[in-house]
C-alpha positions as CSV (number, residue, x, y, z in Angstrom):
1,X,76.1,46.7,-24.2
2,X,78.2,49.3,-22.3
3,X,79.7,53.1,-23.7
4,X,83.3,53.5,-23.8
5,X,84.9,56.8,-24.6
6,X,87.8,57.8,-27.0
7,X,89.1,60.5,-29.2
8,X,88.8,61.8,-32.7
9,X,89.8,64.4,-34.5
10,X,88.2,67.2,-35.1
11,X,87.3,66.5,-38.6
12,X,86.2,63.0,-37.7
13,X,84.4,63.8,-34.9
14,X,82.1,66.3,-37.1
15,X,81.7,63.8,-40.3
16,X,80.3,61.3,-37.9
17,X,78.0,64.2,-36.1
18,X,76.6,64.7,-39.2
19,X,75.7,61.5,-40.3
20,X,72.2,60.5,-40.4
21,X,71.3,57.7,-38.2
22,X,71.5,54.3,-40.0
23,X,75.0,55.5,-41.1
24,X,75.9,56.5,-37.6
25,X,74.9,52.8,-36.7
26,X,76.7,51.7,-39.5
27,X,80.1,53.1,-38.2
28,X,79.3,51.4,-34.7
29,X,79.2,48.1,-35.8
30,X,82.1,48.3,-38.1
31,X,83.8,49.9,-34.6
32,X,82.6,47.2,-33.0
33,X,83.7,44.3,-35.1
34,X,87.0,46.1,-35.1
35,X,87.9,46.9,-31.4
36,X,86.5,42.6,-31.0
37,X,89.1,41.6,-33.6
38,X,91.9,42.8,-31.9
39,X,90.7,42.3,-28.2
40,X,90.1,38.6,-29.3
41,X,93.3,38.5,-31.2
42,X,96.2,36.8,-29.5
43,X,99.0,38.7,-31.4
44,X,97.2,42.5,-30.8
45,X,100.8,43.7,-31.2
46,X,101.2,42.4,-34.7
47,X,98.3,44.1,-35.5
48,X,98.6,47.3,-34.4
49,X,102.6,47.5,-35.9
50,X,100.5,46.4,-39.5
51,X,98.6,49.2,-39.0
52,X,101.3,51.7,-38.1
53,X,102.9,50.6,-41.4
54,X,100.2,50.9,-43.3
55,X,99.6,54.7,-42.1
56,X,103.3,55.1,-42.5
57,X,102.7,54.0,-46.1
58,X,100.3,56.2,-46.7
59,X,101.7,59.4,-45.7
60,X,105.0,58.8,-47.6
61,X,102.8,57.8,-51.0
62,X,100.8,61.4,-50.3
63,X,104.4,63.6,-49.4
64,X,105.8,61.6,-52.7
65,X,102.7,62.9,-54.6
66,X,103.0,66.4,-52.8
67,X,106.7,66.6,-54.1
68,X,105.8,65.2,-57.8
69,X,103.5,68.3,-57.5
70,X,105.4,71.4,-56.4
71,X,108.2,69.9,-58.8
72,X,105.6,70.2,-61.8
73,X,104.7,73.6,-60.8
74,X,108.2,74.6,-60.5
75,X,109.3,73.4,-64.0
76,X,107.0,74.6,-66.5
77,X,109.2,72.6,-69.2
78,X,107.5,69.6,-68.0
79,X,104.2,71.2,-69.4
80,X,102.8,68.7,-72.2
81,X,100.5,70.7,-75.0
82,X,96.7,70.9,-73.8
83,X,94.8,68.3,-75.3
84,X,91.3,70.0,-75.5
85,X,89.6,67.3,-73.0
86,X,88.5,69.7,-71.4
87,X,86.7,71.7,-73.8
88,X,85.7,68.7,-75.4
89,X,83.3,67.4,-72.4
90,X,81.3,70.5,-73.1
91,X,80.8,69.9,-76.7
92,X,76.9,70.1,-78.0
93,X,75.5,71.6,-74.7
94,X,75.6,74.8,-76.1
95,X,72.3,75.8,-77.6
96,X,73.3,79.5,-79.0
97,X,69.5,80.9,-78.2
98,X,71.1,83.4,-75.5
99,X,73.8,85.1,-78.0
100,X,71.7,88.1,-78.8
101,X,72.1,88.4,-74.8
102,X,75.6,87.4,-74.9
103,X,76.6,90.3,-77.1
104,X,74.7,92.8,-75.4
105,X,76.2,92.0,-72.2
106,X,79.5,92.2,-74.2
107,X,78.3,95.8,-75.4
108,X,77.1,97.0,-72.4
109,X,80.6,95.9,-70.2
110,X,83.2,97.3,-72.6
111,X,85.2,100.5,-71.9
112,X,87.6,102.5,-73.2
113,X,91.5,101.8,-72.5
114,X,94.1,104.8,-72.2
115,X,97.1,103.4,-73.6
């Protein structure tokens, strides 16, 4: 086997730093198998374009999301009524043995207001 060289980004470069070995190894081989798929390949070009369009893809779905987003945020008409899922997922974990605590801490926080 020989070493070639090529670029990442930044945040790429780090993630694969960090691995731990067997992972690191991992990502080699899958490299590997890659870079010999399209070097054995007779229609590289092909290839690469189907890549480029899938990337392309990708960034419009995540700018379409972004949009859907700020839109949301901007309208707050397009709020629907909480549902209480949320609240729901802690339901039963409370025991109640620290409220004696709870109330003291209340107690001991509250001030007076100048109104």
């Amino acid at each position: 086997m020989e070493n070639i060289n090529f670029e990442v980004n930044s945040e790429i470069a780090k993630a694969y730093r960090n691995s731990n070995p067997e992972k690191q190894e991992a990502i080699k081989k899958v490299i590997h198998t890659f870079l010999k798929s399209i070097l054995d390949s007779q229609d590289t070009n092909s290839i690469l374009e189907e890549i480029d369009i899938d990337t392309q893809l990708d960034k419009q779905k995540t700018v379409n999301k972004d949009k859907k987003l700020i839109q949301k945020r901007q309208n707050p008409d397009n709020l629907r009524p909480a549902s209480g899922q949320s609240f729901l997922r802690h339901k039963g974990t409370w025991k109640g043995e620290d409220s004696e605590e709870c109330l003291q801490t209340v107690y001991d926080n509250r001030s007076k207001i100048e109104l």
